[in-house]
C-alpha positions as a LaTeX table, in Angstrom:
\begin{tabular}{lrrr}
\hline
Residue & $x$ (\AA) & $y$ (\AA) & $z$ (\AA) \\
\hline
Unk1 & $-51.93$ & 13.32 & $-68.15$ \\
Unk2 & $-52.65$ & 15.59 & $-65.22$ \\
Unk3 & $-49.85$ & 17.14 & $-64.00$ \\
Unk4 & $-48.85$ & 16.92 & $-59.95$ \\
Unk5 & $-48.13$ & 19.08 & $-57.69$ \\
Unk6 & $-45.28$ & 19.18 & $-56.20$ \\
Unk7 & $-44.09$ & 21.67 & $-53.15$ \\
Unk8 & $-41.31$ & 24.33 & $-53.48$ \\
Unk9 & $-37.91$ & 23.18 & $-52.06$ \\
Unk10 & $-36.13$ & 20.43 & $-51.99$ \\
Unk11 & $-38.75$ & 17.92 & $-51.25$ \\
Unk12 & $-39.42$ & 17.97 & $-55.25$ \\
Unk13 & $-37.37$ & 15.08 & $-55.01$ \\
Unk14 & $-39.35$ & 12.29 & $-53.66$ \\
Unk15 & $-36.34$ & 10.38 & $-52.04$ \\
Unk16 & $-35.60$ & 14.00 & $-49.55$ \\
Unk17 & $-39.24$ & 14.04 & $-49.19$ \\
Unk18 & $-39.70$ & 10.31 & $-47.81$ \\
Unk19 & $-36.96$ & 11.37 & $-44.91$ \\
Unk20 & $-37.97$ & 11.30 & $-41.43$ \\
Unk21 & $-38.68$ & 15.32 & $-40.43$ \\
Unk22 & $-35.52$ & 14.47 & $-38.15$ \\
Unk23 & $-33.12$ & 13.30 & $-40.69$ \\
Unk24 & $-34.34$ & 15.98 & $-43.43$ \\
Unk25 & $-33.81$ & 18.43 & $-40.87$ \\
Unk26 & $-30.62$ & 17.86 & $-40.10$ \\
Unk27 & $-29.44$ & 17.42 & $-43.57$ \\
Unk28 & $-31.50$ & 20.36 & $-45.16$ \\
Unk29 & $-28.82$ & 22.94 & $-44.07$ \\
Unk30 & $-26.11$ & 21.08 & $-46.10$ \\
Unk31 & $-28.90$ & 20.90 & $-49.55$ \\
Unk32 & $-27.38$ & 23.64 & $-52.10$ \\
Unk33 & $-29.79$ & 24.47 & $-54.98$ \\
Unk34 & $-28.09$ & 24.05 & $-58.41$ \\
Unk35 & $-29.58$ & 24.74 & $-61.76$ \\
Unk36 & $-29.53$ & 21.47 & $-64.13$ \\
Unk37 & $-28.77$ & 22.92 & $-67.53$ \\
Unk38 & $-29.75$ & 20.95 & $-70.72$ \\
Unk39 & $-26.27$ & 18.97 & $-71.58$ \\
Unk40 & $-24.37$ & 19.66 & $-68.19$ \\
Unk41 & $-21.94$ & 16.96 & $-67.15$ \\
Unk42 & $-22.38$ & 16.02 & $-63.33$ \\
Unk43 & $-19.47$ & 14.02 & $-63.44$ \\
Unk44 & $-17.47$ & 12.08 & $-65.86$ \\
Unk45 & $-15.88$ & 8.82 & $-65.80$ \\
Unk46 & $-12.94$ & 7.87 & $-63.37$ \\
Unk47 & $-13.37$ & 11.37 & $-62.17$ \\
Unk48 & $-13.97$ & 11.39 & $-58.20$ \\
Unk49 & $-17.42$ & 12.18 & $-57.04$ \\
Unk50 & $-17.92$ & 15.18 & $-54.88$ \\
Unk51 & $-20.92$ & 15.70 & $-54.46$ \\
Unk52 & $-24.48$ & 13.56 & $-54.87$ \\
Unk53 & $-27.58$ & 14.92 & $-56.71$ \\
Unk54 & $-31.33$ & 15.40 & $-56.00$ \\
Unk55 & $-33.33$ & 16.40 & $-59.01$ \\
Unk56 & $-36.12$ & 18.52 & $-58.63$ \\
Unk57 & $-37.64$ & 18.87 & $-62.39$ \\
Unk58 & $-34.35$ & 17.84 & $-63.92$ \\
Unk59 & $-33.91$ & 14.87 & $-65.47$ \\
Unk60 & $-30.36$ & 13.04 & $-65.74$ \\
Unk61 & $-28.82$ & 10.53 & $-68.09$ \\
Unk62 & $-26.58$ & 7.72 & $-66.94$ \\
Unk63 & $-24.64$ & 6.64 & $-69.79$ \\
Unk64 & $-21.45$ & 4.54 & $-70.91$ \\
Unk65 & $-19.33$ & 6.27 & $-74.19$ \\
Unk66 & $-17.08$ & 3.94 & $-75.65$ \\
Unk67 & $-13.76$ & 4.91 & $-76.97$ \\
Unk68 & $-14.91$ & 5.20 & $-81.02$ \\
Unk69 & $-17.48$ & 7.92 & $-79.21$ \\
Unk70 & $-20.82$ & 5.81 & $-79.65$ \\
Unk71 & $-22.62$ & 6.21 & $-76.19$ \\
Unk72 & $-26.29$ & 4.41 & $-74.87$ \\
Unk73 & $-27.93$ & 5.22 & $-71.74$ \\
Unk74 & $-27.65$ & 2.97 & $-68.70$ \\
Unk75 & $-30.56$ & 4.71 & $-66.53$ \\
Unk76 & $-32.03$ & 7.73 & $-65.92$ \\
Unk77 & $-32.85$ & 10.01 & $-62.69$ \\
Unk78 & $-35.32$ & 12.20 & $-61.95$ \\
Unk79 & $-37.42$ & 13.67 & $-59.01$ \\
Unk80 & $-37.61$ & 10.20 & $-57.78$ \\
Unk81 & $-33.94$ & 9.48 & $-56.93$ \\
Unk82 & $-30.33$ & 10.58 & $-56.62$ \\
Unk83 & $-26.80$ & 10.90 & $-58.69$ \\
Unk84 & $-24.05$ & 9.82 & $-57.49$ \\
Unk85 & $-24.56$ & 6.25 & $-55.80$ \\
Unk86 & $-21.16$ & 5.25 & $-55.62$ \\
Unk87 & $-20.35$ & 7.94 & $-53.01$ \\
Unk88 & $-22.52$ & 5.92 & $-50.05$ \\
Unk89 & $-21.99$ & 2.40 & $-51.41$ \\
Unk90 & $-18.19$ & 2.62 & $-51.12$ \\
Unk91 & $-16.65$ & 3.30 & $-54.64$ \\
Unk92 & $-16.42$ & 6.59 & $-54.88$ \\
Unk93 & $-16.07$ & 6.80 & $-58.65$ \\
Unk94 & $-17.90$ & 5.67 & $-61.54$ \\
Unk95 & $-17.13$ & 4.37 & $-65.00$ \\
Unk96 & $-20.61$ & 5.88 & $-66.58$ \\
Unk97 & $-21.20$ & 9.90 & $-67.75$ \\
Unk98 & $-23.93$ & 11.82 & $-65.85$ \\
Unk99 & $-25.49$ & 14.31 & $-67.77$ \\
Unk100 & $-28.55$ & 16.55 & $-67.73$ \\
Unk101 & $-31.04$ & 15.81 & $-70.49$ \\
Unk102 & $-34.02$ & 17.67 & $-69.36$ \\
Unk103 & $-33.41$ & 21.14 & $-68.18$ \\
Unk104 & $-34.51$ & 21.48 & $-64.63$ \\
Unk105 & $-33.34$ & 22.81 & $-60.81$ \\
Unk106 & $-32.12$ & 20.08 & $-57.74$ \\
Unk107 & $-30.01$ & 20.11 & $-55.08$ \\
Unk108 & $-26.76$ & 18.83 & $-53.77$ \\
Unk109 & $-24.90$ & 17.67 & $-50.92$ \\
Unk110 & $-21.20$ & 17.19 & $-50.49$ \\
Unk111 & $-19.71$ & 13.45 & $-49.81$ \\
Unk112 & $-18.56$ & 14.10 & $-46.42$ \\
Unk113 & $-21.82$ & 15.38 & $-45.32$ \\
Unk114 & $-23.98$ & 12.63 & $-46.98$ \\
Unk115 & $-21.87$ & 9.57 & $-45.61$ \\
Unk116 & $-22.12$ & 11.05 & $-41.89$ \\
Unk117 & $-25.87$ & 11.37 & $-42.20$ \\
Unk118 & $-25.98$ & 7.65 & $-44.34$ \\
Unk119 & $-23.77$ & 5.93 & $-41.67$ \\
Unk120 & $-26.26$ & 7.39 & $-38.71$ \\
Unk121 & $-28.18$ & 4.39 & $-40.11$ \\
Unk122 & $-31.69$ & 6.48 & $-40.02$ \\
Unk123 & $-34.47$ & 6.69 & $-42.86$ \\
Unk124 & $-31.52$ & 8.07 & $-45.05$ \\
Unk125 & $-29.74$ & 5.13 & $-45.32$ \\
Unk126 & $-32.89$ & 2.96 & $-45.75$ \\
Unk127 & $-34.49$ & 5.14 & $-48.03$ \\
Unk128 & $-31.04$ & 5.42 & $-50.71$ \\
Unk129 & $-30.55$ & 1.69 & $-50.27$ \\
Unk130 & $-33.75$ & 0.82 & $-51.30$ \\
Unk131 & $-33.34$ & 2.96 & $-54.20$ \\
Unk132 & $-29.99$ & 1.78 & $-55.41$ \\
Unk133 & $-32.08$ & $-1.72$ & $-55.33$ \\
Unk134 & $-34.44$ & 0.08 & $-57.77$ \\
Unk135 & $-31.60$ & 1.64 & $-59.83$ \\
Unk136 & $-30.37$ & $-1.84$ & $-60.56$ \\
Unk137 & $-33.51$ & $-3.16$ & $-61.81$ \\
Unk138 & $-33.69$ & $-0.18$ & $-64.21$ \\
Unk139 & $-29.90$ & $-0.87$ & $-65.41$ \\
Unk140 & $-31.11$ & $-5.00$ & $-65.87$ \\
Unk141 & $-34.00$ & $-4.57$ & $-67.42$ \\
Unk142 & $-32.28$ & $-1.68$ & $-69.74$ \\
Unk143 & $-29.47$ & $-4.25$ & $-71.34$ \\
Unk144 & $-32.34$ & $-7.06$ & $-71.69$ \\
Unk145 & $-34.68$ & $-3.83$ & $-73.66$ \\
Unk146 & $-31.61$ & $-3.43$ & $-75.87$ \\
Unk147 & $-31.17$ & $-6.40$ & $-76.71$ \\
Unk148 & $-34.81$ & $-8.05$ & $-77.23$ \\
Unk149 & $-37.12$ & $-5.05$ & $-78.25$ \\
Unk150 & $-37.72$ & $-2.82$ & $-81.01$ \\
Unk151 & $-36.86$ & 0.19 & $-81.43$ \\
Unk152 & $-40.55$ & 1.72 & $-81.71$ \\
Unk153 & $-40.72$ & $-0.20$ & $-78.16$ \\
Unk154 & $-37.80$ & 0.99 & $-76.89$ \\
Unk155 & $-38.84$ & 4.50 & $-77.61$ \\
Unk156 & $-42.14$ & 4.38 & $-76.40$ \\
Unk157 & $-40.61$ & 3.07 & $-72.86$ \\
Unk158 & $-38.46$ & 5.84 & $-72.57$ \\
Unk159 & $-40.50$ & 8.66 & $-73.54$ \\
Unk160 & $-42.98$ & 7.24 & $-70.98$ \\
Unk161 & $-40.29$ & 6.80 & $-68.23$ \\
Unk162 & $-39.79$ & 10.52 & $-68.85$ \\
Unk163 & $-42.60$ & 11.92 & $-68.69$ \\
Unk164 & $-43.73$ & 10.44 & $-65.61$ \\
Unk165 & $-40.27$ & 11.70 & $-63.76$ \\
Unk166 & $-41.54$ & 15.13 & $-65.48$ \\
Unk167 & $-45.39$ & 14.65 & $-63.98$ \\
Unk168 & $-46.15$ & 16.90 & $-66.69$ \\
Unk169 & $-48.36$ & 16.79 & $-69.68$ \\
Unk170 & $-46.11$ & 17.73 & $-72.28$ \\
Unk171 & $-42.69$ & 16.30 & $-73.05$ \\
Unk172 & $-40.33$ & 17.39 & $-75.96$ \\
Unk173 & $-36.91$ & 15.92 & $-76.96$ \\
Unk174 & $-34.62$ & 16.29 & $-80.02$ \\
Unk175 & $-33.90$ & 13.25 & $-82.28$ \\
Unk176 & $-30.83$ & 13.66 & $-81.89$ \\
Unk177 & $-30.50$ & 13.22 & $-78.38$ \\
Unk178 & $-32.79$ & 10.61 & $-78.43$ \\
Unk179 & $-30.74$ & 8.86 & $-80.31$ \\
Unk180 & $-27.38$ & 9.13 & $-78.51$ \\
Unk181 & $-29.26$ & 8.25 & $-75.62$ \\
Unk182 & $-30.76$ & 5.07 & $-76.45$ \\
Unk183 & $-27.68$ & 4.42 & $-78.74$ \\
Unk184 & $-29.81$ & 3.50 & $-81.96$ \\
Unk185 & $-28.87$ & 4.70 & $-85.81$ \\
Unk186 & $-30.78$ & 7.70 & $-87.00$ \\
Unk187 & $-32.79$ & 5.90 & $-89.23$ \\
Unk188 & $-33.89$ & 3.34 & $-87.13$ \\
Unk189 & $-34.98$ & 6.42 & $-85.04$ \\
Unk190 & $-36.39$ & 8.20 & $-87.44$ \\
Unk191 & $-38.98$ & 5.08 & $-88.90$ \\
Unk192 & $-39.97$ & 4.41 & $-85.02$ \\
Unk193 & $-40.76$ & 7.89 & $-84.37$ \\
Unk194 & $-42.57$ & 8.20 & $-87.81$ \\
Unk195 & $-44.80$ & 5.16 & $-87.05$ \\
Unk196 & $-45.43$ & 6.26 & $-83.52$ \\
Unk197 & $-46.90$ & 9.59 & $-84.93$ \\
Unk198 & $-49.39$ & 7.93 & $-87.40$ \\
Unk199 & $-50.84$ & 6.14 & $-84.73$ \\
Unk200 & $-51.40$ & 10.09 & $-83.34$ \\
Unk201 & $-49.32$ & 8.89 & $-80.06$ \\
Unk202 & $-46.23$ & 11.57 & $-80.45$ \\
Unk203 & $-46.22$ & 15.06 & $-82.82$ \\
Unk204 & $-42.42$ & 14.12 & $-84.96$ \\
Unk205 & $-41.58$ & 17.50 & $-86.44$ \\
Unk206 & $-38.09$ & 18.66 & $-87.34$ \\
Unk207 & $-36.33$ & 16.56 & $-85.13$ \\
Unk208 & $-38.44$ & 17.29 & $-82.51$ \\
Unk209 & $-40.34$ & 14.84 & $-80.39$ \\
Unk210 & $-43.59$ & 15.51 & $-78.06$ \\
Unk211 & $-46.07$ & 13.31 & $-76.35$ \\
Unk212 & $-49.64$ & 13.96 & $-77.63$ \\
Unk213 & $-50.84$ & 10.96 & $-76.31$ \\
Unk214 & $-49.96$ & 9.12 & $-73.55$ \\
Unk215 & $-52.36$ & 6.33 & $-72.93$ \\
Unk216 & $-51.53$ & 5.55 & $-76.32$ \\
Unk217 & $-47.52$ & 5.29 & $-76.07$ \\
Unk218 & $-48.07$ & 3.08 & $-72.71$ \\
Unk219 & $-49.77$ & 0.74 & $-74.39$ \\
Unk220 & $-47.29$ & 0.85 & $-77.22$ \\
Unk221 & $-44.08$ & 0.55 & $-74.69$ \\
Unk222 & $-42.83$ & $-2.73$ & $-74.01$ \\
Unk223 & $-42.99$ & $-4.45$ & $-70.35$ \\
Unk224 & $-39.61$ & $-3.31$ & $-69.35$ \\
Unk225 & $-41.28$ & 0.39 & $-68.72$ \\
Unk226 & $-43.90$ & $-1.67$ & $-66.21$ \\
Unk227 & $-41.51$ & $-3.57$ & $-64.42$ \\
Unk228 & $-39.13$ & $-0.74$ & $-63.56$ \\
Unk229 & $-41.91$ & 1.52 & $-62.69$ \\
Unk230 & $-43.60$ & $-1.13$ & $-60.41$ \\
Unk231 & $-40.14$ & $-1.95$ & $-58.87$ \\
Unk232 & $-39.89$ & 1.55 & $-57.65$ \\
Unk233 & $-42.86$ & 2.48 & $-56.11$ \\
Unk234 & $-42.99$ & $-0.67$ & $-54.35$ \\
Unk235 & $-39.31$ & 0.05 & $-53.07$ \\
Unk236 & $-40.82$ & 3.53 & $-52.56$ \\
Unk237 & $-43.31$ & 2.52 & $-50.20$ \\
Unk238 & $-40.77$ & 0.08 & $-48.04$ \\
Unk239 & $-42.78$ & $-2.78$ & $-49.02$ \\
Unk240 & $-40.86$ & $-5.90$ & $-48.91$ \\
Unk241 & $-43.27$ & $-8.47$ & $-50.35$ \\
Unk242 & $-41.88$ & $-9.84$ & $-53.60$ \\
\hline
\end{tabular}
């Protein structure tokens, strides 16, 4: 996979890069860079959201922990969206965990700031809506994954999902995170990752998982990977058409 180019700043994040140059321009002064360290907590549940999230090359978890501690990922942000919905669609907090999986930098803007430049009504508004549209397929088709595909499936769609947020060729990721993340038992992990390597698509090694081929893994992710995917560039691109 070749890997794309991106520019400096804070259009990394496609979402801030899809603004009109009038509405970026007027928010840009309030966009504060932040470093997304691996396993930093954006917010936590019932906690009040301050501020909302850009990634650049960070990539964010969404996830629900229940109280014996077992947790499973609801969605996942990167370079094509934002944390922290709730703070322009009116609830302000969240029962779900936000926390940074893959080390990168973004940006943020505080609540006060982003709901005066959402309620001008401009490209910002349409642009977040229409992602929080796309969000919700993601968190949809992520309970109907759970429940009705395999694990190697399951796997294979989320690497994928990954490493396109990453536009990179190479993506690695512990087992262990892995499998808090997609809320599966070790083992389960450990025989999907082990049959996904003889088939030469991923390099399993010491709890460590990379993508060594791509073309391969698509083909081996279920359609749940597709349908997202599609969903959000043709919410990207403000297309309408079903």
């Amino acid at each position: 996979m070749l890997a794309i180019t991106r520019p400096p700043g804070p259009r990394q994040n496609d979402l801030l890069a899809s603004l009109s140059a009038a509405d970026y321009n007027r928010l840009a002064d309030a966009l504060e860079p932040v470093p997304m360290r691996l396993g930093a907590r954006l917010y936590e549940p019932g906690s009040q959201l301050c501020h909302a999230y850009f990634p650049g090359t960070a990539v964010v978890a969404l996830h629900y922990v229940t109280e014996s501690g077992a947790s499973a990922q609801t969605t996942g942000v990167g370079c094509e969206g934002v944390v922290g919905i709730p703070l322009f669609m009116g609830g302000g907090t969240t029962s779900s965990s936000a926390v940074v999986h893959t080390a990168g930098n973004g940006w943020r803007v505080e609540r006060h700031r982003l709901l005066q430049e959402f309620d001008r009504g401009d490209t910002l508004q349409s642009v977040l809506l229409r992602y929080t549209q796309a969000l919700m397929t993601q968190i949809i088709q992520t309970a109907a994954c759970y429940r009705h595909h395999s694990v190697e499936q399951q796997v294979s769609s989320w690497l994928m999902a990954t490493l396109d947020r990453l536009r990179e060729g190479e993506l690695a990721m512990t087992q262990e995170l892995l499998g808090s993340l997609l809320g599966v038992r070790r083992e389960s992990l450990t025989q999907a990752a082990f049959r996904l390597q003889e088939q030469g698509y991923i390099r399993y090694r010491r709890g460590h998982i990379s993508v060594t081929n791509a073309d391969g893994l698509r083909a081996c992710a279920c359609e749940c990977y597709g349908v997202v995917k599609t969903e959000l560039q043709r919410l990207a691109r403000g297309d309408h058409s079903a």
